[in-house]
N, CA, C and O atoms as a GROMACS GRO file, in nm:
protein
  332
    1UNK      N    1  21.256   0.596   4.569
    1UNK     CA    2  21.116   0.555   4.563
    1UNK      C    3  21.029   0.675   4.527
    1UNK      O    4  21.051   0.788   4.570
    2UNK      N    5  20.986   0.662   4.492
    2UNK     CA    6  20.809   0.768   4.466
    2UNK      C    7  20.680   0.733   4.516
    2UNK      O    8  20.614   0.632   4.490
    3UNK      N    9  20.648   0.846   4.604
    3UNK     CA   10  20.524   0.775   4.689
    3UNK      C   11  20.430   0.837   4.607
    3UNK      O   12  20.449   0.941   4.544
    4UNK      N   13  20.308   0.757   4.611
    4UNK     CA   14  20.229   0.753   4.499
    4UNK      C   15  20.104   0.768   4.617
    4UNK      O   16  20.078   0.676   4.694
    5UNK      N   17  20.030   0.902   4.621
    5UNK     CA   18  19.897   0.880   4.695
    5UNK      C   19  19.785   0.917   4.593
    5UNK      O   20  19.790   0.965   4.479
    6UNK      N   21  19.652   0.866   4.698
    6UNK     CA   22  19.571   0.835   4.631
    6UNK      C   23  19.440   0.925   4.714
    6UNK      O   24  19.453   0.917   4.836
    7UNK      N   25  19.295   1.023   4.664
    7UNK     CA   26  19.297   1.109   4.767
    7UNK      C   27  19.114   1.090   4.690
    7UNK      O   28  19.080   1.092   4.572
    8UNK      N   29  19.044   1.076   4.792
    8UNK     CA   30  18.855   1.091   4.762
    8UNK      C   31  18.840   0.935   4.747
    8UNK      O   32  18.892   0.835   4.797
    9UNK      N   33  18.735   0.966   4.646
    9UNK     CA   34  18.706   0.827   4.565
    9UNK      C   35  18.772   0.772   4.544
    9UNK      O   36  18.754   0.658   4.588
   10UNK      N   37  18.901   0.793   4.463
   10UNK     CA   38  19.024   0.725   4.398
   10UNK      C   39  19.084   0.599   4.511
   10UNK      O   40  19.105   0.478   4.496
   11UNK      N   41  19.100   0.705   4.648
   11UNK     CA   42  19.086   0.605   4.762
   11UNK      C   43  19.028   0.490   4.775
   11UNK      O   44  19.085   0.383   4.795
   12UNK      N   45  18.888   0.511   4.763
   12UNK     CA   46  18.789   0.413   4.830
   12UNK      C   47  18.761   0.327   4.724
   12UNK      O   48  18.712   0.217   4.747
   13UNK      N   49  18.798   0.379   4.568
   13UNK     CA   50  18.822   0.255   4.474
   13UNK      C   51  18.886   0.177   4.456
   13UNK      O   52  18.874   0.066   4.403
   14UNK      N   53  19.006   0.260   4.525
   14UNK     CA   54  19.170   0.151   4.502
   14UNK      C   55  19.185   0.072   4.628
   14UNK      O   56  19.275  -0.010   4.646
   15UNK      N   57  19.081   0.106   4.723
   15UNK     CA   58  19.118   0.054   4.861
   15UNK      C   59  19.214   0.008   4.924
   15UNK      O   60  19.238  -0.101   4.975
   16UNK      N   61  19.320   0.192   4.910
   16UNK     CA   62  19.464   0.222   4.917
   16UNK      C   63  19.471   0.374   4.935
   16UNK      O   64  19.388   0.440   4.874
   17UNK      N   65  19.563   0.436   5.013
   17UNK     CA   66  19.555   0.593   5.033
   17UNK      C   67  19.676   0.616   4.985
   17UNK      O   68  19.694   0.734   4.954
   18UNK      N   69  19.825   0.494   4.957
   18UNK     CA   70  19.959   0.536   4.892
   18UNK      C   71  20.040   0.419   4.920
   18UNK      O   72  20.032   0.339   5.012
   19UNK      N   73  20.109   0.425   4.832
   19UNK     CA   74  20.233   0.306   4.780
   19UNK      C   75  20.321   0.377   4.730
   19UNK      O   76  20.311   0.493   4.689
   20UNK      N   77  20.429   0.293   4.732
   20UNK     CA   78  20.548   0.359   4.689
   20UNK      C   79  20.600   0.263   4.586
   20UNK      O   80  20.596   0.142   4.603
   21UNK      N   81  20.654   0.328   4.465
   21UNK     CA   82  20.672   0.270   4.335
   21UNK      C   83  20.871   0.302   4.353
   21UNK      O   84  20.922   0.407   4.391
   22UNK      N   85  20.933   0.193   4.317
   22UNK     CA   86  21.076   0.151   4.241
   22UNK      C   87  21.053   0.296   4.167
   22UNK      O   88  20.954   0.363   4.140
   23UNK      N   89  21.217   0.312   4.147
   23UNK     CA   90  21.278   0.437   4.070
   23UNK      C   91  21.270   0.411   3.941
   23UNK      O   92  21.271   0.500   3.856
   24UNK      N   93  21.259   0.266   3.911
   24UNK     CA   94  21.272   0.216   3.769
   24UNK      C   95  21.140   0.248   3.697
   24UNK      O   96  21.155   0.248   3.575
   25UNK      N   97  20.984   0.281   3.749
   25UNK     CA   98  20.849   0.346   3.735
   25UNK      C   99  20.882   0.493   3.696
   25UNK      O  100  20.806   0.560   3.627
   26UNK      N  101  21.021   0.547   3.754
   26UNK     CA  102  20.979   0.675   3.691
   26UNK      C  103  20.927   0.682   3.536
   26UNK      O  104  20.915   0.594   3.450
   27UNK      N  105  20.890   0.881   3.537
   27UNK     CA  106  20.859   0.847   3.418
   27UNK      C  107  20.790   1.000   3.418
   27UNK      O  108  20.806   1.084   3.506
   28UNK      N  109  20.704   1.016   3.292
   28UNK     CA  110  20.591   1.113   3.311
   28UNK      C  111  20.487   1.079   3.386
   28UNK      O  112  20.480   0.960   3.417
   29UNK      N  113  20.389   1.164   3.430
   29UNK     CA  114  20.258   1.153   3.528
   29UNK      C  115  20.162   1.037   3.440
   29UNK      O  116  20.120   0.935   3.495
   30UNK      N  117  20.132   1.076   3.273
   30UNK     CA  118  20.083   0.980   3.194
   30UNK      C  119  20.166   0.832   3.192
   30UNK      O  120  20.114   0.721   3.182
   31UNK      N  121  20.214   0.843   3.196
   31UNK     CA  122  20.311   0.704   3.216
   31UNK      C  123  20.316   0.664   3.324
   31UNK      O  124  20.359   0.549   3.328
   32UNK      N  125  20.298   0.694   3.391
   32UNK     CA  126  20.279   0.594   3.584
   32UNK      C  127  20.140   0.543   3.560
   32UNK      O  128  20.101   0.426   3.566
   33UNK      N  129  20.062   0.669   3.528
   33UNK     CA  130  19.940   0.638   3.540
   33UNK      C  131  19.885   0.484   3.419
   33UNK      O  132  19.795   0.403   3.441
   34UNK      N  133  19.956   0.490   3.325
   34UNK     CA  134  19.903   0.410   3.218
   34UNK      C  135  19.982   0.240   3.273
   34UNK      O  136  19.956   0.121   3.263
   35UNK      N  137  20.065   0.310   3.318
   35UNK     CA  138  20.151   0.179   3.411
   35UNK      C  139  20.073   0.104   3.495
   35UNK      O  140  20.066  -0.019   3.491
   36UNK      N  141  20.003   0.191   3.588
   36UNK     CA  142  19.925   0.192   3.698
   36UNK      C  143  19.764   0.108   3.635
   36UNK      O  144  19.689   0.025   3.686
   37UNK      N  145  19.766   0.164   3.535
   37UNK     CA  146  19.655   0.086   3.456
   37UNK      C  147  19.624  -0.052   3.389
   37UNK      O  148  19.524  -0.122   3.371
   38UNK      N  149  19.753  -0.058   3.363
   38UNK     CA  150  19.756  -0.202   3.292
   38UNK      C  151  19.757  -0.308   3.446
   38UNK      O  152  19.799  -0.424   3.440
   39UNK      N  153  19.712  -0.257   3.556
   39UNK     CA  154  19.720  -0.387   3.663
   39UNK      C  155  19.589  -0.422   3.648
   39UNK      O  156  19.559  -0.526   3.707
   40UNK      N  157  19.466  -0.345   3.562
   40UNK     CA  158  19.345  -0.389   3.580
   40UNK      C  159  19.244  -0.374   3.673
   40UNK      O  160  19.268  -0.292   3.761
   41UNK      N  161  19.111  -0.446   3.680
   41UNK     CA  162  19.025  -0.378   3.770
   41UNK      C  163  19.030  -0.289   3.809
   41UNK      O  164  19.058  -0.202   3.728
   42UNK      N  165  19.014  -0.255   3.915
   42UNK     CA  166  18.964  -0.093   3.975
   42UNK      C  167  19.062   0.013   3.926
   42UNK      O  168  19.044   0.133   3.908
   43UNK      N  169  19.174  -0.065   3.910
   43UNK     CA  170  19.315   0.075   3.856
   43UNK      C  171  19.260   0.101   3.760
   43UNK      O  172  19.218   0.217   3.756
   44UNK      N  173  19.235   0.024   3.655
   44UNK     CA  174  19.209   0.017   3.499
   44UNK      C  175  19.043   0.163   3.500
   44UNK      O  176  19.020   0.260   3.427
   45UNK      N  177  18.988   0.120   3.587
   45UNK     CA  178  18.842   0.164   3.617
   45UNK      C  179  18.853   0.284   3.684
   45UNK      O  180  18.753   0.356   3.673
   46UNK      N  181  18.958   0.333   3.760
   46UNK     CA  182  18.940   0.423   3.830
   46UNK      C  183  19.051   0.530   3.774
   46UNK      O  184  19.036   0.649   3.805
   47UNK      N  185  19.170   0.488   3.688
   47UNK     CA  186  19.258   0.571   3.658
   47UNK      C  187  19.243   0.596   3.523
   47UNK      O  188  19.284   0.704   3.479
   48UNK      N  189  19.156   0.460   3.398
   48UNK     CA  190  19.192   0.468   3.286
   48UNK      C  191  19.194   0.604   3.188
   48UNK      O  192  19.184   0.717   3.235
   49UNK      N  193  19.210   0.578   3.048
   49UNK     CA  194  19.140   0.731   2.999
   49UNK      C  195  18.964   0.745   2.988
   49UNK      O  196  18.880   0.662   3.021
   50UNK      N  197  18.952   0.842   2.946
   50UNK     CA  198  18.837   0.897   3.010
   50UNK      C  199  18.799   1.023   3.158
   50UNK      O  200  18.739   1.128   3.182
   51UNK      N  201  18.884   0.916   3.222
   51UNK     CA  202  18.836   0.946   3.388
   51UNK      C  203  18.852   1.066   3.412
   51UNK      O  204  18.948   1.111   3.349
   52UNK      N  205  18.793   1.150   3.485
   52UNK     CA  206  18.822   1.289   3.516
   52UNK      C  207  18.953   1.286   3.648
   52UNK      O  208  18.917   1.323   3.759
   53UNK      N  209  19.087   1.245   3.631
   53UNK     CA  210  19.152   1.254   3.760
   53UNK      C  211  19.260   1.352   3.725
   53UNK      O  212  19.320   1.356   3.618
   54UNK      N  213  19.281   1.451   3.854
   54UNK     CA  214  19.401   1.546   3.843
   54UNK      C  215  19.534   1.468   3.904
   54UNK      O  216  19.527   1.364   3.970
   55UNK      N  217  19.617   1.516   3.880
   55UNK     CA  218  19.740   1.484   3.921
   55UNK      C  219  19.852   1.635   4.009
   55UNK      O  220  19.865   1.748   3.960
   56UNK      N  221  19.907   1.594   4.122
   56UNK     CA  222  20.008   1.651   4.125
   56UNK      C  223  20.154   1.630   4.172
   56UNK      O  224  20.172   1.530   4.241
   57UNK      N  225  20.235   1.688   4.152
   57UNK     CA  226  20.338   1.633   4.167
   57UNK      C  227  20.400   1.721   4.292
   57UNK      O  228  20.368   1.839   4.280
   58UNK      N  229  20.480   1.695   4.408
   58UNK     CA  230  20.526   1.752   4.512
   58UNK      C  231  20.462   1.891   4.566
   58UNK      O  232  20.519   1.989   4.615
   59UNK      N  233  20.300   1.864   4.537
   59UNK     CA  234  20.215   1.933   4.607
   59UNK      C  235  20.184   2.068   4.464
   59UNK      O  236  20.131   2.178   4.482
   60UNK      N  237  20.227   2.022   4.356
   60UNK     CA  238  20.184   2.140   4.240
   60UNK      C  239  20.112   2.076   4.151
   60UNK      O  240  20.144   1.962   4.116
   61UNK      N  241  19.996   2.146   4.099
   61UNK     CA  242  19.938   2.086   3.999
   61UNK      C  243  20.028   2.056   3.915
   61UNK      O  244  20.130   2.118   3.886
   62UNK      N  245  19.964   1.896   3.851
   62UNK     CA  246  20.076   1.882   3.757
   62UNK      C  247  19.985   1.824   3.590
   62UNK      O  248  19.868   1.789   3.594
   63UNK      N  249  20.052   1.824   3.479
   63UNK     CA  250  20.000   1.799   3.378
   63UNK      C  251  20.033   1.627   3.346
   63UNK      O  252  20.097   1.549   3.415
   64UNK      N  253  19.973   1.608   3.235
   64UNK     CA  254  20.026   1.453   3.200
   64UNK      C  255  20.223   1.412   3.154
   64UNK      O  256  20.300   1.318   3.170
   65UNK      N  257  20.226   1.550   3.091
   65UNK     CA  258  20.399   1.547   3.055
   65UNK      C  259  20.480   1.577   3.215
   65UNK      O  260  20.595   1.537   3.233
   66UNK      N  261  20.425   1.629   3.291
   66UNK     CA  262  20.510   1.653   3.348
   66UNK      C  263  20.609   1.515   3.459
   66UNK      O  264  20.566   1.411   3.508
   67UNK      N  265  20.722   1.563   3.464
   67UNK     CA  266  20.830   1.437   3.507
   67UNK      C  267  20.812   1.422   3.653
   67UNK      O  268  20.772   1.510   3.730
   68UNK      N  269  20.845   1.299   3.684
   68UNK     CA  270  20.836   1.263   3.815
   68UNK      C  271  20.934   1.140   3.871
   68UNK      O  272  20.915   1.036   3.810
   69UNK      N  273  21.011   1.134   3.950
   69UNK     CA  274  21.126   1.084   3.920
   69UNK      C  275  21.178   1.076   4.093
   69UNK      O  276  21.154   1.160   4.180
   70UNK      N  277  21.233   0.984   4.102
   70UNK     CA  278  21.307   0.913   4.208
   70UNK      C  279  21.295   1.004   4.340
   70UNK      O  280  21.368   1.102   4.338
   71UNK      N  281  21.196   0.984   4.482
   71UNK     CA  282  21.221   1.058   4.572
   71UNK      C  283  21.116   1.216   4.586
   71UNK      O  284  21.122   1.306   4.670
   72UNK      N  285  20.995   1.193   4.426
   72UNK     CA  286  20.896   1.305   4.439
   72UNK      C  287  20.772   1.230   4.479
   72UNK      O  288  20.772   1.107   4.467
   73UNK      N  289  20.681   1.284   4.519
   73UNK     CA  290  20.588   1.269   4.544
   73UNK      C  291  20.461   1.293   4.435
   73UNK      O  292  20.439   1.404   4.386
   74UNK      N  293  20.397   1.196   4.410
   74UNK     CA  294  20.259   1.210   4.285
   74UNK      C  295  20.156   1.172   4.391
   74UNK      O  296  20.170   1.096   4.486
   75UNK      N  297  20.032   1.252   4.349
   75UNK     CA  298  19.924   1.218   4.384
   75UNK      C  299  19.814   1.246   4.310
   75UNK      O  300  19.807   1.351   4.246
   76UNK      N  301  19.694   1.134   4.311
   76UNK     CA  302  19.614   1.151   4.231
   76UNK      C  303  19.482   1.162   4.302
   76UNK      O  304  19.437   1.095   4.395
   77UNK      N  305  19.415   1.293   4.219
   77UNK     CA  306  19.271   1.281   4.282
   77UNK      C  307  19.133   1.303   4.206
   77UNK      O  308  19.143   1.264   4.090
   78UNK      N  309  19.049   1.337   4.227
   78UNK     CA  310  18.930   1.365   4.122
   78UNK      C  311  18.893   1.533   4.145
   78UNK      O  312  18.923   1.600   4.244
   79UNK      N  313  18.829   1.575   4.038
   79UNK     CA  314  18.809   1.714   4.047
   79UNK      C  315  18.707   1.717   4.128
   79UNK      O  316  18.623   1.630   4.149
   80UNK      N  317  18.722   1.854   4.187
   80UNK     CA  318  18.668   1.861   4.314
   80UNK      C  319  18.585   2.046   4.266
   80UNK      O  320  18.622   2.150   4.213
   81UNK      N  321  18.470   1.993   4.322
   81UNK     CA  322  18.365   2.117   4.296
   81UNK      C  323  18.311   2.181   4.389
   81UNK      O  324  18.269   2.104   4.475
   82UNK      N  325  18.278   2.360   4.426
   82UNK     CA  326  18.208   2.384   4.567
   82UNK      C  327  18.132   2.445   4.487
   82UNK      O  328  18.151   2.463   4.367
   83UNK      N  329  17.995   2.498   4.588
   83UNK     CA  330  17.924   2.604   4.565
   83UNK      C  331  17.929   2.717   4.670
   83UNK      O  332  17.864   2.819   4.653
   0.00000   0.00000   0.00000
């Protein structure tokens, strides 16, 4: 499985903090995510392109190519700004 969390806004849009996706979802980070998209509404709205969301994979920033695969952990969040 791949647990899939969800962290800020992304949260309170998906009104979900993590699920766990079948091994058969692996894939790249862009590819879950575009997966993740085609369910529509708020996914579509909150993950589509455009959106400003980071990704990481087993706690490392991760890019859109990068692999993710049976038993890692992805999480997605929005960029985050201090002063």
């Amino acid at each position: 499985m791949i647990r899939v969390r969800y962290f800020a806004s992304l949260r309170e849009a998906l009104g979900t903090a993590e699920e766990a996706l079948a091994p058969e979802h692996a894939g790249t980070v862009a590819e879950i995510r575009a997966g993740l998209c085609e369910r529509g509404g708020a996914w579509a709205a909150a993950l589509g392109d455009g959106r400003p969301v980071l990704a990481a994979v087993n706690q490392l920033m991760a890019g859109p190519d990068t692999q993710v695969t049976d038993g890692d952990e992805l999480a997605f969040f929005p960029p985050v700004t201090g002063g």
